[in-house]
C-alpha positions as CSV (number, residue, x, y, z in Angstrom):
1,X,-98.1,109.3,-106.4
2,X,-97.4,106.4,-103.9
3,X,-100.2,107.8,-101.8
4,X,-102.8,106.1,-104.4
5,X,-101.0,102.9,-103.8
6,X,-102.7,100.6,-101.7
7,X,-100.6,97.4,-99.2
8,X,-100.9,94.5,-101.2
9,X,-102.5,93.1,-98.2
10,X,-105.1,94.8,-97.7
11,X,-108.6,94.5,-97.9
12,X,-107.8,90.7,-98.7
13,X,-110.8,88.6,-99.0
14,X,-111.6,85.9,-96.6
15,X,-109.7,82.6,-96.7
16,X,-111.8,80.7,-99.3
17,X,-112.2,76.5,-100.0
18,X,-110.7,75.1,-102.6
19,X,-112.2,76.9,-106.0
20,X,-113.3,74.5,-109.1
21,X,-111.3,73.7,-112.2
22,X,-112.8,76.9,-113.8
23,X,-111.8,79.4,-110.8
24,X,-108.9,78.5,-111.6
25,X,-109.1,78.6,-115.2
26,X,-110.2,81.9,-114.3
27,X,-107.0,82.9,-112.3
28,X,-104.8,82.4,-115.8
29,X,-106.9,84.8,-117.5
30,X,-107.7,82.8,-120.8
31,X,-108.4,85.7,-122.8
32,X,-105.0,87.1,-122.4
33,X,-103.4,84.1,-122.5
34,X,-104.7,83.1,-126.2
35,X,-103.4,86.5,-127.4
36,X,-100.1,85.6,-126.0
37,X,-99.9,82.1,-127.4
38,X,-101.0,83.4,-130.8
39,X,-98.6,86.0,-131.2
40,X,-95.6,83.3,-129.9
41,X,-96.9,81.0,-132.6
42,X,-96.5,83.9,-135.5
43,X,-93.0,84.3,-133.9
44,X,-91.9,80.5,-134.6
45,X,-93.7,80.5,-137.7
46,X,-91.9,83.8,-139.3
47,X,-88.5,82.4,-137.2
48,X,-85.8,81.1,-140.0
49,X,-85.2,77.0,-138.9
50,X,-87.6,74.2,-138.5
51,X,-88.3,73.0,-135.0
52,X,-89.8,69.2,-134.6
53,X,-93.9,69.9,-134.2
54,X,-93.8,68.0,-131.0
55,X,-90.9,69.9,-129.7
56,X,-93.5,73.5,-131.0
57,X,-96.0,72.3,-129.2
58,X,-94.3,71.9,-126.1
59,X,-93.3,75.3,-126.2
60,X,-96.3,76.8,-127.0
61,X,-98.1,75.1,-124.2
62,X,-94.8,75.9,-121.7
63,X,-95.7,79.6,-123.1
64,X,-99.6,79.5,-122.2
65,X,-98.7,78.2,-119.0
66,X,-96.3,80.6,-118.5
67,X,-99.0,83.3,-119.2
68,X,-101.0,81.6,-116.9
69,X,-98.9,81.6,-114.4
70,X,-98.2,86.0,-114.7
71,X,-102.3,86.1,-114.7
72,X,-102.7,84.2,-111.6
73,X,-99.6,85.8,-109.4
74,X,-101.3,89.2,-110.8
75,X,-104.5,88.0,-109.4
76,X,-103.0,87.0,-106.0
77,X,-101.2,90.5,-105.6
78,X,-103.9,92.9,-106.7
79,X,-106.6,91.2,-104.9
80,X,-107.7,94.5,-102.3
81,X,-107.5,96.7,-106.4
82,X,-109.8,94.0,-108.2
83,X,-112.1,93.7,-105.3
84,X,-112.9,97.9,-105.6
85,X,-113.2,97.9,-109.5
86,X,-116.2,96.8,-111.4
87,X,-114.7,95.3,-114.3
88,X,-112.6,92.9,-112.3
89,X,-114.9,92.4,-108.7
90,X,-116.0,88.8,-110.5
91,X,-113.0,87.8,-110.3
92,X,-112.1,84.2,-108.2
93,X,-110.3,85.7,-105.3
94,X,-112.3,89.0,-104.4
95,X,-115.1,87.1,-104.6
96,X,-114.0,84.2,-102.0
97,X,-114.0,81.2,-104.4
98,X,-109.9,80.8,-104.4
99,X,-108.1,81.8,-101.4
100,X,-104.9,83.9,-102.0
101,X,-102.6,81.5,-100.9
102,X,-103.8,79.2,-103.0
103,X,-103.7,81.5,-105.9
104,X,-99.9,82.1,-105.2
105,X,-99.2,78.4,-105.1
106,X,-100.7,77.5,-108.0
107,X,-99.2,80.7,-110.1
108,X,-95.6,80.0,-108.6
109,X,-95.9,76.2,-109.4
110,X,-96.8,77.2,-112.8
111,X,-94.5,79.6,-113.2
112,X,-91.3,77.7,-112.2
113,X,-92.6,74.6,-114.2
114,X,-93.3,76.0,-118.2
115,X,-89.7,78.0,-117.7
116,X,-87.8,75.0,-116.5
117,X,-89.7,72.7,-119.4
118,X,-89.4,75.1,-121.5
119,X,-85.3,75.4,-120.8
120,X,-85.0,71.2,-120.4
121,X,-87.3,70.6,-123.8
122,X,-86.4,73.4,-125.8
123,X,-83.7,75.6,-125.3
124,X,-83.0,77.7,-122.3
125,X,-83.0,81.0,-124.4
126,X,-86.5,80.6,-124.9
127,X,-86.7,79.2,-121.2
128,X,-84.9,82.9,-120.0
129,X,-87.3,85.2,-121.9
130,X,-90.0,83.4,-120.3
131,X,-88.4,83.6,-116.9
132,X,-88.3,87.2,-118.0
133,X,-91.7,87.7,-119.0
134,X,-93.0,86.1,-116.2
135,X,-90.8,88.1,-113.8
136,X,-91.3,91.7,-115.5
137,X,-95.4,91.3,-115.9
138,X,-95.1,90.1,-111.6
139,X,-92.3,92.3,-109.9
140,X,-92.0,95.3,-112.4
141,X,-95.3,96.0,-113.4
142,X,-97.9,94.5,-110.9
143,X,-95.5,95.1,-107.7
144,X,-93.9,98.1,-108.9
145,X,-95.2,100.2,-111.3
146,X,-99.0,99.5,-111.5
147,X,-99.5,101.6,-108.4
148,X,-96.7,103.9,-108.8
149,X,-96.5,106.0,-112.0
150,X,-99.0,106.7,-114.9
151,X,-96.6,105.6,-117.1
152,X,-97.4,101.7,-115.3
153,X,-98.5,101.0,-119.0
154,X,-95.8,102.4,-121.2
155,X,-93.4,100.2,-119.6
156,X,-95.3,97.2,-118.0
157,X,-96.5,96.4,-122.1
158,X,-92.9,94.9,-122.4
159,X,-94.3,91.7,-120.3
160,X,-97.1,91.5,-123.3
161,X,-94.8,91.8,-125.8
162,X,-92.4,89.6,-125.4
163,X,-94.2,86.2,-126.8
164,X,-93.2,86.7,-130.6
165,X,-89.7,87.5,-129.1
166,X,-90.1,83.8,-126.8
167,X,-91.8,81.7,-130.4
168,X,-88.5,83.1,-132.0
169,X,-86.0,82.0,-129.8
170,X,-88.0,78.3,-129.1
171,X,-87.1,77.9,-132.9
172,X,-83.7,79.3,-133.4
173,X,-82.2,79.5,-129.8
174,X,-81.4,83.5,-130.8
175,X,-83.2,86.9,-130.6
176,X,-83.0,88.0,-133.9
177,X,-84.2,91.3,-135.5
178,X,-87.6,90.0,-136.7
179,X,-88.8,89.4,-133.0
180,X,-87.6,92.7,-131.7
181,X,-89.6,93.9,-134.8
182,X,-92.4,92.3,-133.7
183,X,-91.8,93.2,-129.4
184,X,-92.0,96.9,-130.9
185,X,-95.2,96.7,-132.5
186,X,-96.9,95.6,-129.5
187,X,-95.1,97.1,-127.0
188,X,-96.4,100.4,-129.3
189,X,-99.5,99.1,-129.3
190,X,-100.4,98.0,-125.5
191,X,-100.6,102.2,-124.1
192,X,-103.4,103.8,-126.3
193,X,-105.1,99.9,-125.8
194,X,-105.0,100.2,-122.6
195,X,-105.5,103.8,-122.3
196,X,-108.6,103.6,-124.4
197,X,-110.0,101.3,-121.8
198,X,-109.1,103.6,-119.0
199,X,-110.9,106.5,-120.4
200,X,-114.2,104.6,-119.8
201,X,-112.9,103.2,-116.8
202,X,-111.5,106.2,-115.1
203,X,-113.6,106.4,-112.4
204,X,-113.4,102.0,-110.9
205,X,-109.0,103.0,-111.1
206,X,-109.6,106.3,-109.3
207,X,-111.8,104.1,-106.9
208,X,-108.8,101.4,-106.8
209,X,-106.5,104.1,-106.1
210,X,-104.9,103.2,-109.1
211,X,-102.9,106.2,-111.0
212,X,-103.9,105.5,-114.7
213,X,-103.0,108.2,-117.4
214,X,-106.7,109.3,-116.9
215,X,-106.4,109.7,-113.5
216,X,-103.8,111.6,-112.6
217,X,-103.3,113.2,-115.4
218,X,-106.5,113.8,-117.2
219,X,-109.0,112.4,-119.9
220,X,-107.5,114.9,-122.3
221,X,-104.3,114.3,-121.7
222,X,-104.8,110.8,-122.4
223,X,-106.3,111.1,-125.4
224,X,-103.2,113.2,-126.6
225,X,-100.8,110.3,-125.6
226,X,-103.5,108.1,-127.5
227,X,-103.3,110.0,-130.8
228,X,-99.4,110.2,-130.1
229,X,-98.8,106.6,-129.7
230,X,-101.5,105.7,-132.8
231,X,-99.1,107.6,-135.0
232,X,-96.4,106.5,-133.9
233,X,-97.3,102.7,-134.6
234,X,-98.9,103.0,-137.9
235,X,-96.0,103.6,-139.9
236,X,-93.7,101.4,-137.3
237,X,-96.4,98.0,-137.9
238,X,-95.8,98.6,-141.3
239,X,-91.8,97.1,-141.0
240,X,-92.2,93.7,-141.2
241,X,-93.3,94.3,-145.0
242,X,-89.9,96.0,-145.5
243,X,-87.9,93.0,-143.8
244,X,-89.2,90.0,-145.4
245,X,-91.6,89.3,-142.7
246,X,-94.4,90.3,-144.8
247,X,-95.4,90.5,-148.7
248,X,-97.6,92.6,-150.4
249,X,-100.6,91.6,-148.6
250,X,-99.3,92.7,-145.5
251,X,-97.9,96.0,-146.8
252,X,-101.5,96.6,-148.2
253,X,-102.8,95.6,-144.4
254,X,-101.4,97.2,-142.3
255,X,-101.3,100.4,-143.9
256,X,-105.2,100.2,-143.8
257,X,-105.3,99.1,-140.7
258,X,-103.1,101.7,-139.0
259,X,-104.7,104.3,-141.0
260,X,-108.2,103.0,-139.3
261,X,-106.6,103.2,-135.9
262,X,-105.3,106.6,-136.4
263,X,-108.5,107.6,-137.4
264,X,-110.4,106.1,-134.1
265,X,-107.5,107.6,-132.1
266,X,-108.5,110.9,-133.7
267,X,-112.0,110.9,-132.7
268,X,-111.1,110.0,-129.6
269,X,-109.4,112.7,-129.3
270,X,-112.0,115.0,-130.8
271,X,-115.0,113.8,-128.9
272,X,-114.4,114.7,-125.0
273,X,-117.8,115.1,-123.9
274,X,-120.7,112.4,-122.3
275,X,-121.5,109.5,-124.2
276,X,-119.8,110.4,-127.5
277,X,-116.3,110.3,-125.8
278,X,-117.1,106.6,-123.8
279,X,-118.4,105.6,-127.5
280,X,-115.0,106.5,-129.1
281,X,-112.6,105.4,-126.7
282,X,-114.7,101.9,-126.3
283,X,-114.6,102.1,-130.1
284,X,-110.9,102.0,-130.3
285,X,-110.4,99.6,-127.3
286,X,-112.4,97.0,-129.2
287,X,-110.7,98.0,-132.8
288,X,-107.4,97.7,-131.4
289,X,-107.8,93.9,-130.2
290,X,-108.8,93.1,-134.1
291,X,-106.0,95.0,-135.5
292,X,-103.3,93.5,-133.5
293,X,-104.8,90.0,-134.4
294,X,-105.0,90.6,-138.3
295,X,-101.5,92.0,-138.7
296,X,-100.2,88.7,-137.0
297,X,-103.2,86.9,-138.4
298,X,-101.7,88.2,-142.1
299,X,-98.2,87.6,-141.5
300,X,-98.9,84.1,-140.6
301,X,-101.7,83.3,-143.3
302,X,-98.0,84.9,-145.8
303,X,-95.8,82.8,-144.1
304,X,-97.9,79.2,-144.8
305,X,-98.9,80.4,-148.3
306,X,-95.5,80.9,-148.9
307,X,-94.2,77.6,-147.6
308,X,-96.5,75.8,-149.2
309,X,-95.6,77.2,-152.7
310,X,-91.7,76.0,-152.3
């Protein structure tokens, strides 16, 4: 499979001026990084202590930037894939508005400033899993594994889930068992998201050279690994209730909501012809962003309601 790797320096684009302040708001990927910061907040929130709010803050912002930092060193290195693939040819460096030396730069500068913050203001447990994050999401997944193995996704979702696991420890200075909880939900989570938005984009990652599930190992194929995974997290999303994380409410939640996205994973795998298979696995891309936020989104609406009533 390395021969559908491509040199990270190829097919570079063009040394570019400096971009504006929203190329490189760009380069942090926003979208992402809100996901990440939420999910670190519902780990402090659900975290046993009480960390001064200015001292939260900090890390929450040491966290965004630190997701900032893993979107722009992603953008730097996979420049020559982005530029072949629709979805991501926008982006500021294949099109020539940041130059990828500057992208580096600024993701390194980022990156070694919210860890050491982060370690300084906070604790340097939380400083180390960011370190971590940022390191895994960089070297292991973009470096190593994204144009490697199939299986880039499976173990390069680690780097998305560890925020709850970073909100934790920036409250207690520990990993305890309700963050890994949490790390396993969306580490179960990130393949059939993922996958779901590499059926309908099989062909830009077989242009990129890129050996997603779909790819290499087929559409149907993938949407067996999809239904597999779906399963497999429905009942596993549902332990937080069981742990004290989560009341009733959340019980009630998540059990509909994993039963939803075992049905969309279902008709995924069902439909495997034209535009009825692109409509199901877009369907379950788009469900599976909601569903992560509303189990969080429910844990922490618990968590404040309780609070609030002590």
């Amino acid at each position: 499979m390395a021969d559908l790797g491509f040199q990270a320096s190829a097919l570079r684009p063009a040394q570019a001026a400096g971009g504006s302040v929203g190329d490189f708001v760009a380069l942090m990927k926003p979208r992402v990084m809100s996901l990440v910061v939420f999910t670190a907040f519902v780990g402090m929130v659900l975290a046993p202590g009480q960390l001064h709010p200015v001292l939260a803050i900090i890390a929450l912002i040491c966290i965004a930037v630190g997701a900032g930092a893993s979107g722009a060193l992603n953008m730097w290195y996979d420049a020559d894939i982005d530029a072949h693939m629709q979805r991501t040819a926008s982006r500021p460096i294949p099109r020539g508005r940041i130059a990828p030396d500057e992208a580096l730069t600024f993701g390194v500068v980022l990156a070694v400033g919210s860890v050491v913050t982060l370690g300084l203001l906070v604790n340097w447990v939380a400083g180390a899993l960011l370190a971590l994050t940022i390191a895994f999401y960089v070297f292991v997944y973009t470096m190593w594994l994204k144009r490697r193995t199939p299986q880039n996704i499976v173990i390069g979702g680690a780097a998305g889930a560890f925020p709850p696991m970073i909100g934790w420890a920036a409250e207690t200075g520990s990993v305890g068992l309700g963050s890994i909880v949490l790390f396993l939900i969306i580490f179960m989570w990130t393949p059939p998201h993922f996958w779901a938005l590499s059926l309908y984009r099989a062909r830009d990652y077989a242009r990129a050279g890129v050996p997603m599930l779909p790819v290499v190992a087929g559409a149907n194929e993938t949407r067996k690994q999809i239904l597999i995974y779906s399963a497999l997290l429905a009942p596993l999303a549902t332990m937080p209730a069981f742990m004290g994380l989560g009341g009733s409410l959340y019980a009630v939640t998540s059990v509909a909501l994993g039963s939803v996205f075992v049905m969309l994973a279902a008709g995924v795998y069902r439909k495997r012809e034209g535009r009825e298979a692109d409509r199901a696995a877009k369907q379950l891309f788009t469900y599976s962003i909601l569903y992560l936020f509303l189990l969080f989104a429910v844990l922490l609406v618990e968590r404040g309601i309780a609070r609030l009533a002590a």
